[in-house]
C-alpha positions, 0 to 999 in steps of 0.5 A: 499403401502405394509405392508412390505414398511410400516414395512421397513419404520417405522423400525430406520435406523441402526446406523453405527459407525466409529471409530474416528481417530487422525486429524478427520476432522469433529471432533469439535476440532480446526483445527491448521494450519501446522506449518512450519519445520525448520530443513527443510529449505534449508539453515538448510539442507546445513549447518547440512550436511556442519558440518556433513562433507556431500555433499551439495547444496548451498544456494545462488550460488546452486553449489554441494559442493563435501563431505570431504575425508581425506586429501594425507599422505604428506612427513613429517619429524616426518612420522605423518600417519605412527606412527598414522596408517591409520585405526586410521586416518579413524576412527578419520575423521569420528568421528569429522565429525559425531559430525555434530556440528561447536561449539563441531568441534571448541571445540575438535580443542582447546581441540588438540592444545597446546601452549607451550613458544618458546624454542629458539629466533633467531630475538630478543625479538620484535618477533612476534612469542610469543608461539608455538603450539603442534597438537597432535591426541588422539591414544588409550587413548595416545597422538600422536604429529603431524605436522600442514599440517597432522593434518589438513589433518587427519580432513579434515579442513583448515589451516585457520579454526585452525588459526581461533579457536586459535585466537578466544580462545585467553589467557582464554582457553575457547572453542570459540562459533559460534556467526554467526546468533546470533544477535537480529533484532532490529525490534524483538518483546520484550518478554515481548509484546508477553508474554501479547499476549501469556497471553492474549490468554489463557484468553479463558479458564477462569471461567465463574465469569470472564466474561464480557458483550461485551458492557463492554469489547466495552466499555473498548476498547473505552479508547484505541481508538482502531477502530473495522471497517473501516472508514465510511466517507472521511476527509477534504484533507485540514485540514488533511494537515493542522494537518500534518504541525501543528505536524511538526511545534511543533516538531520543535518547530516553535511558527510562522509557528503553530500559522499561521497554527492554523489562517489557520485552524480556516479560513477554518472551518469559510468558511465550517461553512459558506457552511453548513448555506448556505445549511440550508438557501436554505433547508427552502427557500419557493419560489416554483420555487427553487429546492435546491440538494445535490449529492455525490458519495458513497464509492466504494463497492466491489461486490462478497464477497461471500464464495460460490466456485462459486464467491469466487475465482473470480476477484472483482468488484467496484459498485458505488453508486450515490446519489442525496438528495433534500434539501426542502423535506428530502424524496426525495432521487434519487440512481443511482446504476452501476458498473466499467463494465457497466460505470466509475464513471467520469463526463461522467457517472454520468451527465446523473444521474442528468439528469434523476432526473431533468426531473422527477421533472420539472413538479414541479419546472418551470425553475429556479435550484439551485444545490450544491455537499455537499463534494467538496462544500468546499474544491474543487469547489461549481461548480465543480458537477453543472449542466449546461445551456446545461444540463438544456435544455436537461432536459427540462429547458428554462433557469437555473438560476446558483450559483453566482461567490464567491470570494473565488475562485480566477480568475474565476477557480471556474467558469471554473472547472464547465465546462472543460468536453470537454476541452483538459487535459493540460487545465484542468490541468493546470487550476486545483485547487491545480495545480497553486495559480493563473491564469497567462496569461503570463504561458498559453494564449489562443491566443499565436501562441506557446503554452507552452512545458507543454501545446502542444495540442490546446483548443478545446471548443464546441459552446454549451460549449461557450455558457455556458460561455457567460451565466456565463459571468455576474456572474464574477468580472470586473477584470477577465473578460478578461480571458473569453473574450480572449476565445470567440476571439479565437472562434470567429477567429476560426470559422471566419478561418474555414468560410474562408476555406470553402469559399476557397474551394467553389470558388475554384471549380468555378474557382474564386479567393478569396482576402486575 
């Protein structure tokens, strides 16, 4: 290297100043947002240049309104433009139309009118004519008496808008004041609230003696229960309907419907007690061939909350996260990790989840599997999320011993939720906790020719689904067993339907006759 490159390096840079300007955008000032104008406004420009006597466009209908011009010098009997002149007509439209302003417009009309008593009755003294107007035009500091047709015709102005000022300032004489646009939302925020607000921003300027901690300030915000973050977990569905009700019964102040209301609660907090225990009851269970799971989905994440330019402007994208928690060894934690343009998040998408984490611990667990979901445990099924027998095999499983049927879920619902993936929607709906109290044969049964409107479409039910079925058979009271063997008759008639068929075709080829 040089010595002159030496030099030139070692030498400071020189420093180059500019001038700073009003609005410097690198200035460490706050930058304000533009602030709306308005007089600009459209409605604002139409009614500044309707008072100013202009050309105007409209607000609702955008029609071009034409500009006021003095009105046609009619015959009179008191020749009003004549004894006025017409500079002197000219010059007074246009200084009442330069005054650009209804109420001072309204205020000179008032100040040119005078009521006078009527001089002479000719229909008796129930007339309804009680005074008489004088117009009169302000000439040089003299005033000159007009006709009403060349008064109106001088500003430019209807008979009605005069008609309307006199009526408007009535036996005080005071000039009338537009009240149009004048009356308070009854949505608008007091003064007073925003005064606080106003107060409580200019609260940044303070000493340094005035300022505390932020867990001080936290604390403090803690008496108001104001939250700083979004919710972290879901709530019950039930109890919150259950607390909406109870809010509607005391304010109607029905003692009956809150304290059955209260029962109902109380109930339903025992059963998710219950839940919980049983949970915590197979978490210490010792027999080695248990294998005890909870599984839930976490709460959609939106993905490309960047500021970057290159993901900011882009259309979000829900991610889901599965979870799957082993009861007996709290370090077993199984996350499965996608978004909606990979998979949706239904039970389709989420079965192989499961799945894979069974065939990870079958070398450890033999045969036999226990699995619960921990948020719909309660509230919506113990079996909605299980797996089963077929999900089982494909796992690696001989046999899966599954949760016994709870009285709690009535007519077998609970059992069937479980298992409805390949079943027609109007089934599952139909069947669906929450959808009906119970279920009745007579609403929608499985071997009618005729199926309900509600209900069109046929119950197509796969062996592998029958089996499972077959398998849950055991598990279901003597009382609603035939429900489930109502299905099995209508696969078994089925398949005995489409073994004739086949046979059907098969002799038919041969050319044999089969017997009905």
């Amino acid at each position: 290297m040089s010595s002159s490159n030496v030099d030139r390096v070692d030498s400071p840079a020189p420093v180059v100043t500019q001038p700073e300007t009003e609005g410097d955008i690198w200035s460490d000032e706050p930058q304000w947002k533009r602030t709306g104008d308005v007089s600009q406004w459209a409605k604002n420009v139409a009614k500044k240049r309707r008072d100013s006597g202009l050309e105007y466009i409209s607000v609702k209908k955008k029609v071009a309104v034409p500009a006021k011009v003095v009105g046609p010098a009619l015959p009179c009997s008191k020749k009003c433009y004549d004894r006025v002149g017409v500079d002197i007509v000219n010059n007074i439209f246009n200084e009442y139309w330069k005054m650009a302003s209804h109420n001072t417009q309204s205020s000179y009309i008032a100040k040119h009118i005078l009521s006078k008593e009527v001089n002479r009755r000719y229909s008796g003294p129930n007339s309804k004519r009680n005074v008489t107007y004088e117009y009169f035009v302000t000439v040089n500091k003299k005033d000159i008496v007009v006709c009403k047709t060349c008064f109106c015709n001088i500003h430019a102005i209807s008979k009605k808008r005069v008609e309307n000022v006199l009526s408007k300032v009535g036996s005080t004489g005071v000039a009338p004041v537009d009240q149009r646009g004048a009356s308070v939302s009854v949505n608008k925020t007091h003064d007073d609230v925003l005064q606080n607000v106003q107060d409580h921003c200019e609260e940044k300027n303070l000493g340094p003696d005035k300022i505390v901690s932020f867990n001080i300030y936290s604390n403090t915000m803690k008496k108001f229960n104001i939250g700083r973050s979004p919710p972290m977990f879901d709530t019950c569905s039930t109890c919150d309907q259950l607390k909406r009700d109870m809010e509607v019964a005391e304010a109607a102040k029905d003692t009956s419907k809150t304290s059955e209301l209260v029962t109902k609660k109380r109930l339903h907090l025992i059963k998710a007690n219950v839940a919980r225990s049983i949970m915590d009851a197979y978490g210490y269970d010792n027999d080695p061939s248990l294998c005890a799971i909870t599984m839930d989905l976490q709460q959609t994440l939106v993905t490309l909350r960047l500021t970057t330019n290159v993901a900011y402007y882009k259309q979000k994208m829900w991610t889901y996260n599965f979870g799957i928690h082993n009861l007996k060894d709290k370090s077993q934690v199984h996350l499965y990790v996608w978004n909606e343009t990979i998979a949706k998040r239904g039970s389709s998408e989420i079965d192989p989840h499961y799945i894979a984490m069974m065939r990870e611990a079958r070398r450890n667990i033999p045969f036999n599997v226990i699995e619960m979901d921990s948020d719909s445990f309660v509230d919506l099924n113990p079996l909605q999320a299980m797996c089963t027998r077929t999900q089982l095999a494909r796992a690696g499983y001989k046999d899966g011993r599954m949760f016994q049927y709870w009285e709690n879920f009535k007519l077998g619902m609970g059992i069937w939720q479980g298992y409805n993936e390949d079943i027609g929607s109007p089934l599952h709906v139909k069947l669906q906790k929450g959808k009906s109290d119970a279920y009745q044969p007579d609403k929608f049964n499985l071997a009618a020719v005729n199926l309900p409107v509600k209900n069109p479409q046929g119950v197509k039910l796969k062996s592998d689904k029958l089996d499972d079925l077959n398998h849950l058979f055991r598990f279901v009271p003597l009382e609603y067993r035939t429900w489930f063997t109502d299905i099995s008759r209508c696969k078994m008639l089925e398949t005995w339907i489409l073994m004739r068929e086949k046979m059907t075709s098969w002799t038919t080829s041969f050319g044999h006759k089969v017997s009905q």
